[in-house]
N, C-alpha and C positions, 0 to 999 in steps of 0.2 A: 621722810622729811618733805614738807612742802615748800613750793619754790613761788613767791610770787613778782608780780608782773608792777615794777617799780620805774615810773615814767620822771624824768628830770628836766624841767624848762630852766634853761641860763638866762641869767641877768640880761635884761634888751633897757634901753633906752635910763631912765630914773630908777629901776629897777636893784640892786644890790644884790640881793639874795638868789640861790640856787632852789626852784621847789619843786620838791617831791610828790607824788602822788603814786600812790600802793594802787596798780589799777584793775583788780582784780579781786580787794578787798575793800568795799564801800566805807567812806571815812577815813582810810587813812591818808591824813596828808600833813607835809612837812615842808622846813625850810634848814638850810645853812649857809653859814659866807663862803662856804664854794664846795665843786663837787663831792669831794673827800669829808666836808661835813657833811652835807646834804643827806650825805649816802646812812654815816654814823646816825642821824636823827632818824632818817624813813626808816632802820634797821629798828631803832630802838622804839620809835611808834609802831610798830607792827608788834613787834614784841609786847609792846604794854596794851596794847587794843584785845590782840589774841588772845592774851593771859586775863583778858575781863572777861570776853567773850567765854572760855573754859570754865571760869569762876562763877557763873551765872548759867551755867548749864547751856550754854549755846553753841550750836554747831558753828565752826569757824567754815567763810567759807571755803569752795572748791578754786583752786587757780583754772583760771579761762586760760584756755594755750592759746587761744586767737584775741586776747586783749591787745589793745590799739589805743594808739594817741598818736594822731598825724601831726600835731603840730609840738611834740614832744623832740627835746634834743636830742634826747639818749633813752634807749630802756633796757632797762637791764633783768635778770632773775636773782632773787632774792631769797636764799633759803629762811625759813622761819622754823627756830627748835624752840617749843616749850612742853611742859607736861601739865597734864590734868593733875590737880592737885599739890601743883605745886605753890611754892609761896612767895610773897612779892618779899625782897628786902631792901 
């Protein structure tokens, strides 16, 4: 199972939203109205980005164990389970 590298900015100033960014998988990025979403959306962007990437013959990438976001609040690991050939419902 791959684990990726899942960077979280909290709401500053006019701001509302929790956002996500997969940092270790180019393009994925997400929002929610708070951590606990946040987390449910980056989970489930990853999941549906992966499962195109698979569907389209492309290597998913590799997780960077030294990914970074200093100005990130939280990061956390993120396992990602999908299969080749499997199907969207």
């Amino acid at each position: 199972m791959l684990r990726y590298h899942v960077a979280y900015y909290l709401p500053r100033g006019q701001d509302r939203m929790v956002v996500a960014e997969v940092l270790d998988f180019p393009g994925v990025l997400s929002q929610g109205f708070d951590l606990a979403d946040a987390r449910l959306m980056a989970a489930s962007a990853l999941e549906d980005i992966a499962q195109t990437y698979l569907e389209e013959g492309k290597p998913l990438p590799i997780p960077n164990p030294e990914a970074a976001a200093p100005d990130a609040d939280l990061i956390e690991l993120v396992p990602l389970s999908v299969e080749a050939g499997a199907s969207r419902s």
